[in-house]
MARDOSE-583502 format. One record per atom (N, C-alpha, C): residue number from 1; atom name; y, z, x negated. Coordinates in steps of 0.05 Angstrom, whole numbers. Example, Ala and Ser with C-alpha at 12.3 -4.5 7.8 and 13.67 -1.06 7.14 Angstrom:
<lumtis>
resi 1; name N; y -114; z 156; x -264
resi 1; name CA; y -90; z 156; x -246
resi 1; name C; y -66; z 156; x -264
resi 2; name N; y -45; z 142; x -257
resi 2; name CA; y -21; z 143; x -273
resi 2; name C; y 1; z 157; x -258
</lumtis>
This chain:
<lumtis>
resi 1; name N; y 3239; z 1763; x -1976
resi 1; name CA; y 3216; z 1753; x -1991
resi 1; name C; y 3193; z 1773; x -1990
resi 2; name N; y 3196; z 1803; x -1993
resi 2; name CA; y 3176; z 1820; x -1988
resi 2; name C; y 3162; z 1817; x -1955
resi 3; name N; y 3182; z 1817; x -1943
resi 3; name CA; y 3168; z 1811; x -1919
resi 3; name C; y 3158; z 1794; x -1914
resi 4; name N; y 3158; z 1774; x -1920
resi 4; name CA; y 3142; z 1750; x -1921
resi 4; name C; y 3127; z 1746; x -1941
resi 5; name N; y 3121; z 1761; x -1953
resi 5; name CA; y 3093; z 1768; x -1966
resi 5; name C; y 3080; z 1788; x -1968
resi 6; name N; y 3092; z 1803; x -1954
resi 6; name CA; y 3069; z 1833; x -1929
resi 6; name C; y 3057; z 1818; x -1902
resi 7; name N; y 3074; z 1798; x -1895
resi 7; name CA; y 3063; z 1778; x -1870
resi 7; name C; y 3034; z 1765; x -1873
resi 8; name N; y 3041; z 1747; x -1894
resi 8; name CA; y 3018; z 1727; x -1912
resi 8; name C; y 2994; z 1743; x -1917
resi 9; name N; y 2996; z 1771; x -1935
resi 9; name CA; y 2974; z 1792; x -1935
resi 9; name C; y 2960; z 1804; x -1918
resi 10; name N; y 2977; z 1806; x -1889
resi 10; name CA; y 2969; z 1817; x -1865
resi 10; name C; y 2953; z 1798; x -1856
resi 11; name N; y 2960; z 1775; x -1845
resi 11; name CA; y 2946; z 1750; x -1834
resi 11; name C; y 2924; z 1742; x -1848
resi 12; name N; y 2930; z 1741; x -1876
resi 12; name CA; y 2899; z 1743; x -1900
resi 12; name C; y 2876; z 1769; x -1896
resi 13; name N; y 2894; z 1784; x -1887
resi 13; name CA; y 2871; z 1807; x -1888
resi 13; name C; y 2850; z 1804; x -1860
resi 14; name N; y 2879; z 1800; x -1839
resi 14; name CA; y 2860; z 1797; x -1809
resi 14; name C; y 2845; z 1761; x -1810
resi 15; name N; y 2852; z 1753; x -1825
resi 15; name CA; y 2825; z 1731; x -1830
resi 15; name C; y 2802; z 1736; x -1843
resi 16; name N; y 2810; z 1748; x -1867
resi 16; name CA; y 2783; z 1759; x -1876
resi 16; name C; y 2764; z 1786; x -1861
resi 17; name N; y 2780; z 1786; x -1849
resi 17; name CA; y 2762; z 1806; x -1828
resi 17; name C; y 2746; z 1796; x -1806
resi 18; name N; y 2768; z 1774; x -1794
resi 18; name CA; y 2750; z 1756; x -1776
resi 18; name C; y 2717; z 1746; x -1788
resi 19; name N; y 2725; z 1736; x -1806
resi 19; name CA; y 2711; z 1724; x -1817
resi 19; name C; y 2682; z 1736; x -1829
resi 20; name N; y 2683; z 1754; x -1835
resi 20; name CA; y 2657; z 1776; x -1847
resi 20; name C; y 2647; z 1782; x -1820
resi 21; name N; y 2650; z 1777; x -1794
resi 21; name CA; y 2639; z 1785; x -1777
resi 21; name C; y 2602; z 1781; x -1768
resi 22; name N; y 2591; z 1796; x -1764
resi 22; name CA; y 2563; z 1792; x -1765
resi 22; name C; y 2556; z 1763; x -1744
resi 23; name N; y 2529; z 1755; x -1747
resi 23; name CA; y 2520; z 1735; x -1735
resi 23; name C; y 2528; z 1736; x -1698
resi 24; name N; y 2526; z 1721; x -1695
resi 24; name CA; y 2528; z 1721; x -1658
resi 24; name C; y 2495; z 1732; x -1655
resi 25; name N; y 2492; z 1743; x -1637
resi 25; name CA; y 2466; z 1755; x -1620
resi 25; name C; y 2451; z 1734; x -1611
resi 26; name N; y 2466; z 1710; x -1599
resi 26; name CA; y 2451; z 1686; x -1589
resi 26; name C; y 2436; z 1666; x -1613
resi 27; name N; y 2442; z 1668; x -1629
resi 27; name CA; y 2428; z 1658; x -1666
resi 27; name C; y 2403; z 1680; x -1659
resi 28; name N; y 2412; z 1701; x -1669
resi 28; name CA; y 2382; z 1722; x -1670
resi 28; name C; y 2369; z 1720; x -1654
resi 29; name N; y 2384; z 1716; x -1624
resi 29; name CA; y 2353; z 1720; x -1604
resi 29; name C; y 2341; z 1689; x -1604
resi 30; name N; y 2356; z 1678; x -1610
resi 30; name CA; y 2343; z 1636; x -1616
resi 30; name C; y 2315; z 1644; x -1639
resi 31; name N; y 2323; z 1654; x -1653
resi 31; name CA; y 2296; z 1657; x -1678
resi 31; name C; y 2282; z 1674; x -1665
resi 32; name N; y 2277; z 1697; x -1649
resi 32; name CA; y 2256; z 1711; x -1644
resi 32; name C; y 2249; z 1695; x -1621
resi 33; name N; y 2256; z 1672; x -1602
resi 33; name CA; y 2242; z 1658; x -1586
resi 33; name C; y 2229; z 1635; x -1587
resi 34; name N; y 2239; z 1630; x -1616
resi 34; name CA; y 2230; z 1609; x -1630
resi 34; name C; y 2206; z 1623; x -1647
resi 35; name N; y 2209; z 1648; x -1660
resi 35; name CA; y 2181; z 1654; x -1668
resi 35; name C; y 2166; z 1662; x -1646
resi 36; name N; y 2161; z 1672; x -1622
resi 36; name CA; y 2150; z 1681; x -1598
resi 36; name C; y 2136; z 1651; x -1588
resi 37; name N; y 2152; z 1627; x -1587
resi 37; name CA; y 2135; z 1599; x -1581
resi 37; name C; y 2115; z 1596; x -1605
resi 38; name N; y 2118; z 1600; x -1630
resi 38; name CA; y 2092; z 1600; x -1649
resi 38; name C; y 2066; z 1616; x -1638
resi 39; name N; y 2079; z 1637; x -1634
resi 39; name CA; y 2052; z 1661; x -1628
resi 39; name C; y 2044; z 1654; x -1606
resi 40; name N; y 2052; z 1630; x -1590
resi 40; name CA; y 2044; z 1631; x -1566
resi 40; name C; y 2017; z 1610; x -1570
resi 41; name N; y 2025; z 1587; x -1593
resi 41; name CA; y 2010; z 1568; x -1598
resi 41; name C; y 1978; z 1586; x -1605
resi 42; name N; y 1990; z 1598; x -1618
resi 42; name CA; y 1973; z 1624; x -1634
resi 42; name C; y 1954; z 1633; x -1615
resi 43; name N; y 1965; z 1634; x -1603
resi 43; name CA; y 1946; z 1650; x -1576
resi 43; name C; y 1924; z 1631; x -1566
resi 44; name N; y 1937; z 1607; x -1557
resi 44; name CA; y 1921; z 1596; x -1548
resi 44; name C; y 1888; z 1590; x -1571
resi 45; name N; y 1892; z 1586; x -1596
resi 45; name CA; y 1879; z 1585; x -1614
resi 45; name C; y 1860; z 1611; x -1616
resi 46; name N; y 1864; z 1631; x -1617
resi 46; name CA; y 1854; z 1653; x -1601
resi 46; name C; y 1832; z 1656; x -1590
resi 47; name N; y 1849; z 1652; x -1563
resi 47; name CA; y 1828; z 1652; x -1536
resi 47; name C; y 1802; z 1626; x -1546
resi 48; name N; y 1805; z 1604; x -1560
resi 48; name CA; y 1781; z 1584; x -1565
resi 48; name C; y 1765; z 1602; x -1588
resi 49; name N; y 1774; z 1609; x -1603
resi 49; name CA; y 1764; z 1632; x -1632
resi 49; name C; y 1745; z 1655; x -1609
resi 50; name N; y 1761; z 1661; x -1594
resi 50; name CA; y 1745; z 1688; x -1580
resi 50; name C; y 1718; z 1668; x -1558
resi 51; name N; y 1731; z 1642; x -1543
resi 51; name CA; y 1700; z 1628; x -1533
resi 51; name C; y 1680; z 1623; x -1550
resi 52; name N; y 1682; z 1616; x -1574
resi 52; name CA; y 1667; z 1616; x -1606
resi 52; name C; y 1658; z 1636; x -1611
resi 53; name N; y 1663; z 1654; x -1612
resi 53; name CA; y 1645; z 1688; x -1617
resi 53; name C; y 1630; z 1697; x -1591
resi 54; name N; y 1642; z 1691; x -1558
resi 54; name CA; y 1620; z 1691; x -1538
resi 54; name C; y 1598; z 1673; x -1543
resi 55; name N; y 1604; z 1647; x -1542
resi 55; name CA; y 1580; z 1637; x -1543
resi 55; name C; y 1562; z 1643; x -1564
resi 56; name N; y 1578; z 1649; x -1591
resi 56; name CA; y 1548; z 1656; x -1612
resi 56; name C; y 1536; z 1678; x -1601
resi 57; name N; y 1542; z 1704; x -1601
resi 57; name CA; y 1536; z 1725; x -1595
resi 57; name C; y 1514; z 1718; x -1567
resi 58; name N; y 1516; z 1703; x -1552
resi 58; name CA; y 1498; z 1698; x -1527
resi 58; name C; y 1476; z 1682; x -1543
resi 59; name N; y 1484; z 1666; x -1569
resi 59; name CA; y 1463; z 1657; x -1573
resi 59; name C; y 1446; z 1657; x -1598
resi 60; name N; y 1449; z 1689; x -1600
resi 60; name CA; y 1428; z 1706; x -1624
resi 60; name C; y 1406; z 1688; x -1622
resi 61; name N; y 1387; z 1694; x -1607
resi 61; name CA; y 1361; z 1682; x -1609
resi 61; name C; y 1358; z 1650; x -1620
resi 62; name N; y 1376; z 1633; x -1605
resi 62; name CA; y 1370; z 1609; x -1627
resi 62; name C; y 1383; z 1605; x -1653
resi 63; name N; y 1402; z 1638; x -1661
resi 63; name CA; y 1418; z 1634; x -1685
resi 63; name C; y 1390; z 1644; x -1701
resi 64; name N; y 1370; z 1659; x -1693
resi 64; name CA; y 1351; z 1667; x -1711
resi 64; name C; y 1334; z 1643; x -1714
resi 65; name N; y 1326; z 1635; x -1691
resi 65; name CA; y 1309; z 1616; x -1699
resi 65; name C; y 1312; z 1585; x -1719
resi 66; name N; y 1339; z 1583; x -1725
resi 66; name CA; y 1351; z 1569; x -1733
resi 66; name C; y 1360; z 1584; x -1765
resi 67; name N; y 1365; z 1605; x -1770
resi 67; name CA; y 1366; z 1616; x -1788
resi 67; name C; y 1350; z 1642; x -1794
resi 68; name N; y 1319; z 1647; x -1801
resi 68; name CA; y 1310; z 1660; x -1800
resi 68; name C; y 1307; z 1680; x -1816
resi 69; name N; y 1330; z 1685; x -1830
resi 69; name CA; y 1334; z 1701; x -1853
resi 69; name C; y 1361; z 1718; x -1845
resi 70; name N; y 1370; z 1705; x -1824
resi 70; name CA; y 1403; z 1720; x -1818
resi 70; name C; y 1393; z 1747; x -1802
resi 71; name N; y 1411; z 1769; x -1802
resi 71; name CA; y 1410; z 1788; x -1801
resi 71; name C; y 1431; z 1797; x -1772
resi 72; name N; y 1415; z 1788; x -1752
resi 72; name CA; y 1426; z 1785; x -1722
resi 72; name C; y 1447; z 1804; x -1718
resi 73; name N; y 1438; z 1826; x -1717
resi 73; name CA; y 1453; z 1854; x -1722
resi 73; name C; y 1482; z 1862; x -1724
resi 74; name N; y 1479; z 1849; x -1759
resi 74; name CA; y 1507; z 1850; x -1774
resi 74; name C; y 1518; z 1830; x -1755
resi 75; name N; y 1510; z 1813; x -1756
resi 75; name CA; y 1525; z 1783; x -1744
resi 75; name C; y 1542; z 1789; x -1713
resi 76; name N; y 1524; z 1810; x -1699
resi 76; name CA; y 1532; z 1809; x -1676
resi 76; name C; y 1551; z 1834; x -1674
resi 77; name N; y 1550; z 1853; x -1696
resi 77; name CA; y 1572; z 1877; x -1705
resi 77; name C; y 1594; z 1855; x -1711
resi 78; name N; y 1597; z 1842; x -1731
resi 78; name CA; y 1621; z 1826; x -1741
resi 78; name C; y 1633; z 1808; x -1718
resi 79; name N; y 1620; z 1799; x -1704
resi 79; name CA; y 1624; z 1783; x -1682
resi 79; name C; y 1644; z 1801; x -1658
resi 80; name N; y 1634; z 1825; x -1660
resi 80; name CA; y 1645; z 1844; x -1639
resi 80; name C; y 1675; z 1852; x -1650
resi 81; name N; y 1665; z 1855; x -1673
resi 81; name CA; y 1694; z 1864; x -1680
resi 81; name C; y 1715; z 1847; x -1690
resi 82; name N; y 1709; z 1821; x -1690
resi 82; name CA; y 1726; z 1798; x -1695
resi 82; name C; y 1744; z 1800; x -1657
resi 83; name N; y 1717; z 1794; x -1637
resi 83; name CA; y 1729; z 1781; x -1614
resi 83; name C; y 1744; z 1817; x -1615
resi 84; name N; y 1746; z 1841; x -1607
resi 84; name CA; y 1762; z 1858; x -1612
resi 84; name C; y 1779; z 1860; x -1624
resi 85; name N; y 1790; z 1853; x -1642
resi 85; name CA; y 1815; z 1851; x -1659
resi 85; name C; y 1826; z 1826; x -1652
resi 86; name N; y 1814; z 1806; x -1637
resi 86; name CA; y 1832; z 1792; x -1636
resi 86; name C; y 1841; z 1791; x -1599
resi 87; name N; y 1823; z 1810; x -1583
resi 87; name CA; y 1836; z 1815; x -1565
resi 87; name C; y 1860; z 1835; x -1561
resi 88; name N; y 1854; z 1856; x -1585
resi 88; name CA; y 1874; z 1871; x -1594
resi 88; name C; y 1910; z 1861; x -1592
resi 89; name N; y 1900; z 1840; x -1608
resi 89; name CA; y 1925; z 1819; x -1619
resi 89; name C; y 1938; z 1818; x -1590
resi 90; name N; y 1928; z 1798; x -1576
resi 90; name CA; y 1925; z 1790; x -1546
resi 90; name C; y 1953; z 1817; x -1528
resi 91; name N; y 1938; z 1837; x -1529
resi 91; name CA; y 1940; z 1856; x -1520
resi 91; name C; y 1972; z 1872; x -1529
resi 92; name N; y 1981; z 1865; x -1560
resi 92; name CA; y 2002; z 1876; x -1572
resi 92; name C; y 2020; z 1844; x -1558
resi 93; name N; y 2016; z 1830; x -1562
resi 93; name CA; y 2025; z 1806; x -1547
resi 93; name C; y 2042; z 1809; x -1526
resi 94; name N; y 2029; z 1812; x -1503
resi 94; name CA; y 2028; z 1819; x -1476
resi 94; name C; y 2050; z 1835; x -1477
resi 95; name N; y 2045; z 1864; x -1479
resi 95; name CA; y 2056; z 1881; x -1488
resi 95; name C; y 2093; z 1880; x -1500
resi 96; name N; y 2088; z 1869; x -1524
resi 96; name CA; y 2117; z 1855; x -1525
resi 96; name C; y 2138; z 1844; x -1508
resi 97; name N; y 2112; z 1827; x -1494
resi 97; name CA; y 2129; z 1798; x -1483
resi 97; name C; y 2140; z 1818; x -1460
resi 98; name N; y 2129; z 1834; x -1444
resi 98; name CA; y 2134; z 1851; x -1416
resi 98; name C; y 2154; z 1870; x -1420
resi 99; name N; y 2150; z 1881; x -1451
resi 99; name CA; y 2181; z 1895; x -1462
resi 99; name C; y 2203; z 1883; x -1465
resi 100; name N; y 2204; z 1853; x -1473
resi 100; name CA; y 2227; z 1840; x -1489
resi 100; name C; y 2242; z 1835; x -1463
resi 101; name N; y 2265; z 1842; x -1463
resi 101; name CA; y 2294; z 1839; x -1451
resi 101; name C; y 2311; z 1805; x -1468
resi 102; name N; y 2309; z 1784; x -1462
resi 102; name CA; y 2324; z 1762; x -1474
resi 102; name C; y 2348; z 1759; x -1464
resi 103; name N; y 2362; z 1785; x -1442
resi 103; name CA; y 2393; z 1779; x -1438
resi 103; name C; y 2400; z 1811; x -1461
resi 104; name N; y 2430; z 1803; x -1461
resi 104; name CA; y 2444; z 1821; x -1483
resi 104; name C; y 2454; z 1841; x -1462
resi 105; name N; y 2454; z 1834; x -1428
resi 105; name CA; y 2469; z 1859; x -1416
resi 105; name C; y 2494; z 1871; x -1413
resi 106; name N; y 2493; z 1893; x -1424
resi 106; name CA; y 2520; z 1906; x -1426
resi 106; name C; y 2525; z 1908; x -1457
resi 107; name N; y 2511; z 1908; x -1468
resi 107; name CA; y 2506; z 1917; x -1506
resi 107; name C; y 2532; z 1891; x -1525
resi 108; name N; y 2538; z 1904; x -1538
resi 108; name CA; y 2563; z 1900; x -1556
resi 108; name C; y 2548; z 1874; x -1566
resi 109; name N; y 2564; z 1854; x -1583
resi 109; name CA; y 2551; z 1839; x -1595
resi 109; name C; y 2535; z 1852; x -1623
resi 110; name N; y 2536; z 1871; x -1639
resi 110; name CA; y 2526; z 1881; x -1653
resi 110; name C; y 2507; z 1901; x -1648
resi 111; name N; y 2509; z 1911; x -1625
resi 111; name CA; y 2482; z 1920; x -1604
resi 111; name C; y 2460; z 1901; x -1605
resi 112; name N; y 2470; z 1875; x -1601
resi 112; name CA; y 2448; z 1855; x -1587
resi 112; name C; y 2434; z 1852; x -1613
resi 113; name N; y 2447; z 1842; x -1628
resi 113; name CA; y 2443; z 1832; x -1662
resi 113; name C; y 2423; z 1851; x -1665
resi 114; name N; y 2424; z 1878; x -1671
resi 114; name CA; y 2406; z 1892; x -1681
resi 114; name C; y 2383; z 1905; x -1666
resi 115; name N; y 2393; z 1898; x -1639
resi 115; name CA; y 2362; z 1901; x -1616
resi 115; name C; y 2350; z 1868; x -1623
resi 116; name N; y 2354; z 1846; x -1621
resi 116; name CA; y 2340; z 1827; x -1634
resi 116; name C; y 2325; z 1822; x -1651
resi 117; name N; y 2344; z 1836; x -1674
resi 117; name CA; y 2330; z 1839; x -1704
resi 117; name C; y 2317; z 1856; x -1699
resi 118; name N; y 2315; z 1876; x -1696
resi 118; name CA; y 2287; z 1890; x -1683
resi 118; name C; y 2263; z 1878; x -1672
resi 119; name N; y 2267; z 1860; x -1647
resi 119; name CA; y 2243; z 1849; x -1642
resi 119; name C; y 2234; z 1825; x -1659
resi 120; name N; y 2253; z 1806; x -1674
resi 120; name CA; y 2235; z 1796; x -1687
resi 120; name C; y 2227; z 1806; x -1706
resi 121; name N; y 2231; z 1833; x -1718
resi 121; name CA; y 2208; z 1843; x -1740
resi 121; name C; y 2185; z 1851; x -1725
resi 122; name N; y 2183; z 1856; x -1701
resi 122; name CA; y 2161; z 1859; x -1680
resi 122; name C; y 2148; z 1835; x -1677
resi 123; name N; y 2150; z 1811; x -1671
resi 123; name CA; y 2142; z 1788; x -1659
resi 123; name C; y 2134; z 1770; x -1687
resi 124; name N; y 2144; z 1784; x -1703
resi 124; name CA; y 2146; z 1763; x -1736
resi 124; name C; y 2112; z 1782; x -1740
resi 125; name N; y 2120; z 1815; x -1741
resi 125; name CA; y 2092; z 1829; x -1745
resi 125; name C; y 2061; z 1816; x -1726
resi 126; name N; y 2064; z 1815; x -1705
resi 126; name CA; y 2046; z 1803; x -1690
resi 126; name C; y 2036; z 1770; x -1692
resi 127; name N; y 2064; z 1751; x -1704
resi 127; name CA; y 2054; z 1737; x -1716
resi 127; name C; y 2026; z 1730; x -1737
resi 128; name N; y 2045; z 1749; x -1761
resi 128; name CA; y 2024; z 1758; x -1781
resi 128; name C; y 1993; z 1760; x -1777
resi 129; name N; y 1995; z 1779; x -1749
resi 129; name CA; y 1973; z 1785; x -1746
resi 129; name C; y 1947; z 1768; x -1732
resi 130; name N; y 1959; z 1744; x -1715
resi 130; name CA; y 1950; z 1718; x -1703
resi 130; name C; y 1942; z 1707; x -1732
resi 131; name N; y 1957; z 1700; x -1749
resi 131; name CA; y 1948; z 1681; x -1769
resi 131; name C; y 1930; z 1694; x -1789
resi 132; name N; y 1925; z 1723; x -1793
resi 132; name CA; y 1910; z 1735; x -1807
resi 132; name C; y 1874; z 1728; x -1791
resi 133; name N; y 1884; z 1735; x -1771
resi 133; name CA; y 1865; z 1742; x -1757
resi 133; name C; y 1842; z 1707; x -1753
resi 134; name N; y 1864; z 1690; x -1743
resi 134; name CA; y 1857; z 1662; x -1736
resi 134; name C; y 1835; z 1663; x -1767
resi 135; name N; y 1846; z 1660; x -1790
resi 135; name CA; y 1842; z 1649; x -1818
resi 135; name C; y 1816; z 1668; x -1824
resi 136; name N; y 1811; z 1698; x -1821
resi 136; name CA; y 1784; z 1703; x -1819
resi 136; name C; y 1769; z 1691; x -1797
resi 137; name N; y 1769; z 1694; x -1773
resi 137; name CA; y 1753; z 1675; x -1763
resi 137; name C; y 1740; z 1654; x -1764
resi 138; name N; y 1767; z 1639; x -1771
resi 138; name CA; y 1758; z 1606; x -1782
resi 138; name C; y 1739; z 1612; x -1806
resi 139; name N; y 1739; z 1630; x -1822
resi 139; name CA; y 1723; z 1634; x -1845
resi 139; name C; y 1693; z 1649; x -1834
resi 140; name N; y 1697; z 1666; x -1816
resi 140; name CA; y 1668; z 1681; x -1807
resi 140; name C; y 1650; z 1653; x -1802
resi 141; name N; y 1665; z 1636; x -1776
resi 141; name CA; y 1652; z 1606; x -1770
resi 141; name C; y 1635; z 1591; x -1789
resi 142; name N; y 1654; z 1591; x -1810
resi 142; name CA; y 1655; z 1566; x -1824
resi 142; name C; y 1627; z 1583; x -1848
resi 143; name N; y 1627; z 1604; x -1855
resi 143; name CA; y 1602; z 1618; x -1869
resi 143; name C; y 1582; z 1616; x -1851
resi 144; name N; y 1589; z 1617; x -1828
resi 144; name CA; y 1551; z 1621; x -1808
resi 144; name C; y 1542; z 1597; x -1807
resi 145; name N; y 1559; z 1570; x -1801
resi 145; name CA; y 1552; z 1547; x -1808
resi 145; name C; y 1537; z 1535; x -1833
resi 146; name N; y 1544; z 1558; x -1854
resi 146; name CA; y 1533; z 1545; x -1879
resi 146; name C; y 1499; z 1564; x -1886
resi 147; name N; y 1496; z 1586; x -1870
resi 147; name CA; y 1473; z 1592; x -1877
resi 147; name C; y 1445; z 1579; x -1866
</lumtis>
């Protein structure tokens, strides 16, 4: 009877061990490619945000004449540093994508898991930064329109 209930404990234990086992690697790297297709949308949104700051900036002169009180200057400082930060973005982008490894290789499954989880706190951060960035813009626009 003891032995057959050192058996039952043993088999209980190596199940509950199975079982606490961390996520598969292929889950984690599914969500950071799944957040990486967002930022991609992102991007493209972007690049139209950054044709929107070329063409104003080219077209100071009828932004004055049209608004003769705006302050060309500032407008075309803010302008600069909008399309810069969001080529910035662009640029950490790139960057990522040319680092990111999407096979697991030789790396353990708990290797992969936490090289994953790594990049999507990377790709989740750059996210952030597309939608920060998008949402002032849309707002710089949407003020120059109203003066």
């Amino acid at each position: 009877m003891r032995n057959n209930t050192l058996f039952y404990l043993s088999v209980l234990f190596l199940f509950a061990v199975a079982c606490t086992q961390g996520p598969d690697y292929k889950v984690v790297r599914d969500q950071v490619v799944s957040i990486h297709d967002s930022v991609m949308m992102n991007t493209e949104k972007a690049y139209a945000k950054k044709r929107s700051l070329d063409t104003l900036s080219m077209k100071m002169d009828s932004l004055k004449k049209a608004y003769p009180s705006i302050d060309t200057a500032k407008e075309r400082t803010s302008i600069n540093s909008l399309r810069t930060r969001l080529e910035d973005a662009d640029n950490k982008m790139n960057d990522w994508m040319h680092k990111f490894d999407a096979e697991a290789g030789n790396k353990s499954n708990e290797e992969a898991v936490q090289y994953f989880t790594k990049e999507k706190e990377k790709i989740k951060s750059i996210d952030s930064l597309y939608i920060n960035l998008l949402k002032e813009s849309d707002s710089y626009l949407m003020n120059l329109k109203k003066k």
